[in-house]
N, C-alpha and C positions, 0 to 999 in steps of 0.2 A: 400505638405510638408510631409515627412516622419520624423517618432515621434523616437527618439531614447533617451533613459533617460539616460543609465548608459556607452555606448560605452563597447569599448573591458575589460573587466572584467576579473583579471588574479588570481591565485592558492596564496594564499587559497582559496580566497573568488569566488563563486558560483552565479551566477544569473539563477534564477528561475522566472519562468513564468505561469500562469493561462490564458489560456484563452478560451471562448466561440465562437464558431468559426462559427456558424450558421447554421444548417441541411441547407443541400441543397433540398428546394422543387420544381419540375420543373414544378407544375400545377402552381402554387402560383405567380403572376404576380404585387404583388401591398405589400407595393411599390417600385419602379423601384429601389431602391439602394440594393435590396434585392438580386436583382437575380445573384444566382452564376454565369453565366459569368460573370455579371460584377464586381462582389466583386474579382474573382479567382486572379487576376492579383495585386488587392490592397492588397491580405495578403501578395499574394509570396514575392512585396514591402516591405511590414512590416517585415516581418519575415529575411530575405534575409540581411535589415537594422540592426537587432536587437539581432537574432541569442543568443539565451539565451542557458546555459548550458542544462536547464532543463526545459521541455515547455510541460505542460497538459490541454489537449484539450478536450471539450467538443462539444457535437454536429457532429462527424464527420462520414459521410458517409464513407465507403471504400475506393471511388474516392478521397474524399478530403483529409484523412489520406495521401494516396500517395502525390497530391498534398502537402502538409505538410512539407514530409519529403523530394520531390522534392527542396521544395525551402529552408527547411535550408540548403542540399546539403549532398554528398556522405558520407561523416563521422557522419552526424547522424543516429542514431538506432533508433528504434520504438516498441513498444510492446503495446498490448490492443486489443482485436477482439471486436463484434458486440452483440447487448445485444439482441439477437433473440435464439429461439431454437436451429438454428444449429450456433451462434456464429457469426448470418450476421449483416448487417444492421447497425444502429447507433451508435457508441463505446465513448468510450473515453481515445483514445491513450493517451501513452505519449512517450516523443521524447526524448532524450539526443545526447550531444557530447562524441563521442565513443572515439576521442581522451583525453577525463580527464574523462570519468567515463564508468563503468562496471556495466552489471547488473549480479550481482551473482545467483538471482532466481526472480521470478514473481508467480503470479496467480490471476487470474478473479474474482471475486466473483460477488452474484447476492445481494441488500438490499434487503433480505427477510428471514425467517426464514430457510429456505433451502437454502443455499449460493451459492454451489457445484451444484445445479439446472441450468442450461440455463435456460433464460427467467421468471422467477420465480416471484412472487410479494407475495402481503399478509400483506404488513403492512398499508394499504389506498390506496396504488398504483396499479391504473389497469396495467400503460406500466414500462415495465421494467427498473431497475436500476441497474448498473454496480456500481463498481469501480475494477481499477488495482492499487496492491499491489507490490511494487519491492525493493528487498534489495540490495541495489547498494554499489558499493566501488570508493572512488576519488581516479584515478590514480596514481591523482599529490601529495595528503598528505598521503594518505590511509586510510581515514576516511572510517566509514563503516556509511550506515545508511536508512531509508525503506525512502519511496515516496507513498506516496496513492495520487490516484486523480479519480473524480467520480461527479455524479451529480443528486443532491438529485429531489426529485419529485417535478414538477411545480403546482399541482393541491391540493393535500391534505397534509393538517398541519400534517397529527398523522402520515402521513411517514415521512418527514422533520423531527418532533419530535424522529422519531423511529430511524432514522437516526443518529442522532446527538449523540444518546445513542452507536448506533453503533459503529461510533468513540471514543468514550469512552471510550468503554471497549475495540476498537483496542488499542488505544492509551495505558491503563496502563495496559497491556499485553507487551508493547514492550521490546525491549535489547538494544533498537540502536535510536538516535537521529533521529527524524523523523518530516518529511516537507507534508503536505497536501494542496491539490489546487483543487477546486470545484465551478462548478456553484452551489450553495445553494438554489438557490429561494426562496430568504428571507434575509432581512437583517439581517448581519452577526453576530450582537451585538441583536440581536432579541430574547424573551423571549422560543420562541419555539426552537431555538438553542442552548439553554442555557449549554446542559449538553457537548457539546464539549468543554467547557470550565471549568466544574466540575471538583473542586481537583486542581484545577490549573496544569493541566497536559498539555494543550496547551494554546498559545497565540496566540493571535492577531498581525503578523507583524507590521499591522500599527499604532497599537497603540504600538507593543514595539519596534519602528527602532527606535533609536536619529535622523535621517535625513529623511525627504521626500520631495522628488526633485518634487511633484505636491500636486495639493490641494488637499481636500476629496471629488473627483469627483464621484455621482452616475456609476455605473461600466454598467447599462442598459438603455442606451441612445434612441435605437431602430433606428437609424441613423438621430436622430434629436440634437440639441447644449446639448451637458453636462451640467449636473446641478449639481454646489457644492450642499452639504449635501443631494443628492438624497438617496435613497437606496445600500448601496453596498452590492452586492448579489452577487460579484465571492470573494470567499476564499483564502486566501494566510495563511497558518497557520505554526507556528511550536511550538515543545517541548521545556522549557526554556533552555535546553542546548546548543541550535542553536544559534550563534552568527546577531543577526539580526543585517544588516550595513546601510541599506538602503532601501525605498521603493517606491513604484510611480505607481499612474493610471494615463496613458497617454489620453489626450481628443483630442487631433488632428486628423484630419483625415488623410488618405492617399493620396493625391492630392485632388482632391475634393470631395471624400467623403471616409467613414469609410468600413473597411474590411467585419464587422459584425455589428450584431446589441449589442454587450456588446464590452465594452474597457476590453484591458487586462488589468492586477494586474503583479506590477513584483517586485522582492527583490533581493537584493543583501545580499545572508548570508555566514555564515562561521561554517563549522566544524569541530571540532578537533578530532583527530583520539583517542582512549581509550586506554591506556596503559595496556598493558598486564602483568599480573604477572612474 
């Protein structure tokens, strides 16, 4: 069974997507639902089904970015390199429909005091952390507005924490209505992530849609049965002037079994373009 929450999704309203999409390891043998060949065929399914406007991926090798943007198909665009010295290695693209949205500019940063650094760490974190920044425009309304998506440290809290400040102070810097999506490693409403949510400068989609088409499924399954009220550790965030419409973490798998080892997060929002003097 291929999972599809919201179907075709039309202007104004914008579907957005988070997901974890699993490094490809090719020593790693255990277990068997793991291994990218066989996962490769179950995202294309997913993805191919689902095709969201806006889809931030974590975990992806080079190969699987391609993959990625193979199977939403010719009209989507991609931006985000490799969180290595020269820009290789693990990233966390993000993909949009090139036919309703525009990236007007981009850049990489690294979570670490030095941002503008390839490969960089320093806040607890020995392996590096990305996120890509994009100030996009909808087509279809002309809304302007940025997109962060990135993936905080799996290991130590005081980056997570340092992190979350990070966003923070991106967030009440900004000019323009803005959507974030992240593996966190850590639940989302969690004391160490607190300060993403300081000032009330961002929200929690799930707790601010009126509708959610699924229950409050754990988002890291590991390719065993979802558990309500597990942990939900992939982010779907936005600024209160983002119309949130809808949201859902899908728990089904893709025939008989799941793409990755996390379910995506996905929203259906809306935003309104700013009038100009």
């Amino acid at each position: 069974m291929t999972g599809v929450l919201f179907g075709e999704v039309d202007a104004p309203d914008l579907h957005v997507m988070s997901f974890n999409i699993r490094r490809r390891f090719d020593r790693i043998t255990w277990p068997p639902a793991d291994r990218w060949p066989l996962r490769k065929q179950r995202l294309r399914t997913f993805l191919e089904a689902n095709r969201p406007h806006l889809l931030g991926t974590q975990e992806a090798m080079p190969d699987q970015a391609q993959w990625v943007q193979s199977a939403l198909g010719s009209n989507y665009g991609r931006i985000g390199l490799g969180r290595g010295p020269r820009l290789d290695g693990e990233g966390t693209p993000l993909f949009y429909d090139r036919d309703r949205l525009e990236v007007e500019s981009w850049e990489q940063v690294a979570l670490s005091d030095t941002p503008h650094t390839p490969a960089s760490t320093g806040w607890g974190n020995t392996i590096p952390r990305i996120a890509v920044i994009a100030q996009m425009r909808d087509r279809a309304t002309d809304a302007r507005f940025t997109f962060v998506n990135t993936h905080f440290d799996a290991f130590s809290r005081r980056a997570r924490r340092r992190s979350a400040t990070w966003l923070h102070d991106l967030v009440a810097a900004r000019t323009r209505p803005l959507l974030f999506t992240a593996d966190v490693n850590a639940h989302v409403r969690s004391a160490e992530l607190s300060d993403m949510f300081a000032d009330g400068l961002l929200v929690d989609t799930w707790s601010y849609a009126p509708a959610r088409r699924t229950a409050k499924w754990g988002t890291f399954n590991n390719y065993a049965s979802p558990r309500v009220g597990a942990r939900r550790i992939d982010a779907l965030l936005a600024t209160p002037d983002v119309g949130v419409r809808a949201v859902g973490i899908d728990p089904r798998p893709t025939g008989t079994q799941w793409p990755s080892d996390h379910l995506p997060v996905q929203a259906v929002v809306r935003i309104h373009p700013v009038a100009t003097p």
